[in-house]
N, C-alpha and C positions, 0 to 999 in steps of 0.2 A: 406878864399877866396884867388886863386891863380890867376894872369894873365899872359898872354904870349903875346908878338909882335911879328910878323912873316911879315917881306914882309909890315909896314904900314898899317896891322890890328892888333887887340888887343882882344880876347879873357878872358873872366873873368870866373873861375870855381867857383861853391858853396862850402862851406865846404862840407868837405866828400867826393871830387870828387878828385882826383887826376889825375896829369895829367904831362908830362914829352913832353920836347924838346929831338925831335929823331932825326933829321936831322943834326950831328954835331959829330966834332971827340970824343968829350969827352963822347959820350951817346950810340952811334952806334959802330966805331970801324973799321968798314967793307967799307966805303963808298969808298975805291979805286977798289970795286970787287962788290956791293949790293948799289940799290938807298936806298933813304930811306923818310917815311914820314915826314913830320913839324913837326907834333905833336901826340902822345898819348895818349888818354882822358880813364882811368878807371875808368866809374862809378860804381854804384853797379849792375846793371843788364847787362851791356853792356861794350865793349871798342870800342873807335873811334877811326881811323886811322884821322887825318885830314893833308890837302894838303890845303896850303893858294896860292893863287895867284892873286894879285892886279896891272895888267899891269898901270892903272891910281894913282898910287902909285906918291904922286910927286915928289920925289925922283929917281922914272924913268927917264930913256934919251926918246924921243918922238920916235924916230926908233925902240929902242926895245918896247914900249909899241905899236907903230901900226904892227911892228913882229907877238908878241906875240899875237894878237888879231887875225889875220890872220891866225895864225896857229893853232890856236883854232877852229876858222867857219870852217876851208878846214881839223880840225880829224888830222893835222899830229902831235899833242902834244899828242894823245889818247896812242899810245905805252910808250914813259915815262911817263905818271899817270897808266899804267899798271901795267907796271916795280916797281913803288914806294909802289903800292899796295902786289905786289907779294912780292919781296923781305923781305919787312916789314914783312908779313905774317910767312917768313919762319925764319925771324930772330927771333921772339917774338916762333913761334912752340919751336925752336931747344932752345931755353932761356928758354924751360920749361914753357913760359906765356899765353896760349893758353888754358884762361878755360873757357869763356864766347863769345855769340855771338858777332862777331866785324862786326863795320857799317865802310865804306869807305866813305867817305866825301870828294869832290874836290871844298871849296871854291872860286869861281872867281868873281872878280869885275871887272869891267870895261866897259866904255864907247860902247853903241851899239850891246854889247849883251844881247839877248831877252829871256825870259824862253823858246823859241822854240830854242834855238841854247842850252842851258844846257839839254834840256833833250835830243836831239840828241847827247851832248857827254856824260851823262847819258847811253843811249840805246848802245852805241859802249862801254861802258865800263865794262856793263853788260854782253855784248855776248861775253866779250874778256879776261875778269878774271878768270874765265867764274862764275856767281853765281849756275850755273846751270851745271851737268855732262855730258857726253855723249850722245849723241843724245837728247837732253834734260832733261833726267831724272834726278832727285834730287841725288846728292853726298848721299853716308848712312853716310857719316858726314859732314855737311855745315862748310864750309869756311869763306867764308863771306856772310852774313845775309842780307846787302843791302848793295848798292852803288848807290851813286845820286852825280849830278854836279849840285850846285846850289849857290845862292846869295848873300848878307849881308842882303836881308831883307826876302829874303827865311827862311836863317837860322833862324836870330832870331823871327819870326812869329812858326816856326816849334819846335826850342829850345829859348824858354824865358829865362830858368834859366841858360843860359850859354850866356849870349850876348857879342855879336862880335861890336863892334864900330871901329872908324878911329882914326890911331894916328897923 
């Protein structure tokens, strides 16, 4: 069993599952030129790109956590969770580690957001990575398999064997 703290959440891996802090100089490398995810989760059928973000973290200042909330409802955080998407993508491609479907994950917690405001930045994150090619048609090789914005109790109702709790 592995765990990780990101941001005042804590995430716990099963054995077997591996999984790495990408978000940091010693892991990525690149971060003065390329965003990059929190985490990457290799399971056996899948890899998860995951993005934590906990504006009600108590360790937040209250400015940037009503910021942050703010700029979530009004879409203008949607281009950097793009950005951390892409990037990521192309740094694990050119690393050679690009052999399984990857899921895009944008964990957020916080006070007064509703599952109608995560799938709205769900749906812009969708048309904007894009999961889908040109005029809509299907990539002849998918990129990423899905992407969802959702919640600690999203998550773990969705992934049980991987539970997310508060530190």
């Amino acid at each position: 069993m592995t765990e990780f703290e990101v941001d005042g959440l804590k995430i716990t891996l099963p054995d077997g599952v591996v999984g790495r802090k990408f978000d940091n100089s010693e892991t990525h490398g690149l971060s003065h030129c390329m965003k990059a995810v929190d985490i990457i989760i290799e399971a056996k059928d899948a890899t998860i790109f995951m993005e934590f973000k906990y504006p009600d973290n108590p360790g937040a200042e209250e400015k940037r956590r009503d910021d942050y909330i703010n700029n979530f409802l009004s879409g203008s955080i949607d281009r950097n969770l793009i950005l951390k998407c892409r990037d990521t993508l192309l740094y694990e491609i050119f690393s050679g580690k690009f052999e399984m479907p990857i899921y895009y994950i944008v964990l957020i917690e916080g006070k007064g957001l509703e599952p109608k405001h995560l799938l709205r930045r769900t749906d812009s994150l969708k048309k904007n990575i894009p999961l889908l090619g040109p005029y809509g048609n299907k990539w002849k090789k998918t990129l990423i398999q899905e992407c969802c914005v959702m919640n600690v109790a999203q998550w773990n109702k969705k992934y049980p064997n991987y539970p997310i709790t508060y530190c």
